[in-house]
N, C-alpha and C positions, 0 to 999 in steps of 0.2 A: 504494500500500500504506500504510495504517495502521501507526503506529510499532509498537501493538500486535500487530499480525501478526505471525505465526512463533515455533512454541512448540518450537522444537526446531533444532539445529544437525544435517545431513545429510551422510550419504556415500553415492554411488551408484557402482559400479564394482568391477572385480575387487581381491579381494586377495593382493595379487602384489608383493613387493617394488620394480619398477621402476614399481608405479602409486604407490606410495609408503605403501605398506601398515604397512613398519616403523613408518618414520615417524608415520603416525597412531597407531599399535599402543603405541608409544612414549609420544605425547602425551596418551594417553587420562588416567591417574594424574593428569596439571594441568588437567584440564578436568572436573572432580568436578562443579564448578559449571553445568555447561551440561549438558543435557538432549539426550542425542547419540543419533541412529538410523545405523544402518549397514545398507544393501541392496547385498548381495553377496555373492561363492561364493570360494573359490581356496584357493590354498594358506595361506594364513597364516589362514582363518578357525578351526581349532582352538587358535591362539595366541591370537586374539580372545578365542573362549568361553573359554579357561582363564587370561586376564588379568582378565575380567571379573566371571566368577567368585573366584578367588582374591584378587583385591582388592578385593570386595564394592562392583564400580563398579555400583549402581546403577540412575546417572544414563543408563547406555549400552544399548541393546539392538538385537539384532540383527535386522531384518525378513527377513522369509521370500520368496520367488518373487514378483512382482506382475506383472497385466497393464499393459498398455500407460497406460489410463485411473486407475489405482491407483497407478500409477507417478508420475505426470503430478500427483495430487493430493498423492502425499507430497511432491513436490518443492515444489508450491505452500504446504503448511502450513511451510516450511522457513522460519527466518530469515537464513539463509544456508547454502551447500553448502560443502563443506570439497574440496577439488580437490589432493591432494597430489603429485601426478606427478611423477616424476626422471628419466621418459624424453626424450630430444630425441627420439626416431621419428616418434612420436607429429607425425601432420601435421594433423589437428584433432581442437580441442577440445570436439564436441557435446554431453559432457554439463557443460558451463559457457553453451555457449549454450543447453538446454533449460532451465539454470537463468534464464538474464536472461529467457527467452520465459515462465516464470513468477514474474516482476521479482523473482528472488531475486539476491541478490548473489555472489559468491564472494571464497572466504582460498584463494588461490592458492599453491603454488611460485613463484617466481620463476627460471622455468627453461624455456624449449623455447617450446612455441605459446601458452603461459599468456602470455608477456609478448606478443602478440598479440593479443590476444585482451580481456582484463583491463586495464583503468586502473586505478593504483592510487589508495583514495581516493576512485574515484569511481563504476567497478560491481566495486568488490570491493580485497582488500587482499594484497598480498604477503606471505609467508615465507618467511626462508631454506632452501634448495632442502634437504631430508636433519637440518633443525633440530625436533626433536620440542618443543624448550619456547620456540622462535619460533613454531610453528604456533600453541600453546596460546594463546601469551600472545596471537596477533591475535583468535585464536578467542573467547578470552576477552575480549575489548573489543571485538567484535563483539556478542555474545551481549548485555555489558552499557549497550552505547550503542544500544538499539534505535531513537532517531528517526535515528541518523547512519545507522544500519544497513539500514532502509527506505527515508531516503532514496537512496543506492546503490543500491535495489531497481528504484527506479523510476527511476533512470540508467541500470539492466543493459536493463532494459525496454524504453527508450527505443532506446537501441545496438541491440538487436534488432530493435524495429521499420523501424532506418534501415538495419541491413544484412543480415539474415539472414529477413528473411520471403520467402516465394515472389516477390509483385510486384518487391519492392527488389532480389533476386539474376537474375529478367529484366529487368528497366531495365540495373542492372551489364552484364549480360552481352551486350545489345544494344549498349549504350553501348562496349565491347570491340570487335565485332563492328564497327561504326560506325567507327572509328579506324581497325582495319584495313582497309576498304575504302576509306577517306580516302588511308592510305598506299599500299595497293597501286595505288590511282587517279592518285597524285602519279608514284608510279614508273613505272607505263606510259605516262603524259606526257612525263614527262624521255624514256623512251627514245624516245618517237613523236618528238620534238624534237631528241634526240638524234643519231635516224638520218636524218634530213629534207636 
């Protein structure tokens, strides 16, 4: 990715308090400066429209339904995705790795599978988990160091390509599979050996 790439900061996901909806909903007012889209439905989206409206944000608006392929592009025009989650339930984070699979980076929570998932620094940056103007301020030094920001891009990228593409997750998953037959194989030995 070109430093230049990505003309807008990203949300994709429900808004829902435990996805961290407040939170973003919150930090919107210190992020004037950044050019923010938000794709999603739930309950806090009429706190949205009447925050964004009533404080004449702009900078922010809200996308409508997309298909899979529209989806996939807005992610790609993204300079980075905004990931604010305060759930630990949560046992993966796919829409952080659809972001690296389009070498965007992410401003994570530092909470639950994000710190899994996420290097900080290197495909994407931490905030405090429920901090509406730590999210801002990464958001905002995101937005404004776009060569550090692309590069990260093309670090999320990378990470995806070594562990989350189809090939990479059968190699893993053989290589699993491989180990335990290794062990089961050691163990039916010892016992042939055993009982001998």
């Amino acid at each position: 990715r070109a430093p230049t790439e990505g003309s807008y900061g990203l949300y994709v996901g429900r808004l829902e308090s435990e996805k961290g909806g407040v939170t973003l909903l919150r930090a919107l007012e210190h992020l004037r400066g950044v050019p923010l889209l938000i794709r999603g439905e739930g309950r806090l989206l009429p706190d949205f429209e009447w925050t964004i409206r009533e404080k004449g944000l702009d900078n922010v608006r809200i996308v409508g339904r997309l298909n899979r392929d529209d989806l996939t592009r807005l992610v790609k025009g993204a300079r980075f995705l905004i990931w604010p989650s305060e759930g630990y339930y949560e046992t993966f984070g796919m829409v952080a790795v659809e972001a690296f699979a389009c070498g965007v980076p992410v401003v994570a929570s530092r909470t639950g599978v994000a710190t899994n998932l996420v290097t900080h620094n290197l495909t994407g940056v931490f905030f405090d988990p429920g901090d509406p103007r730590d999210l801002a301020e990464k958001a905002l030094s995101a937005w404004g160091n776009a060569s550090h920001t692309a590069w990260m891009g093309t670090n999320a990228r990378r990470e995806y390509e070594q562990k989350y593409t189809e090939g990479r997750n059968y190699q893993m998953l053989m290589g699993v599979y491989q180990r335990l037959l290794a062990v089961d194989g050691a163990s039916d030995e010892s016992s042939r050996l055993g009982g001998a």
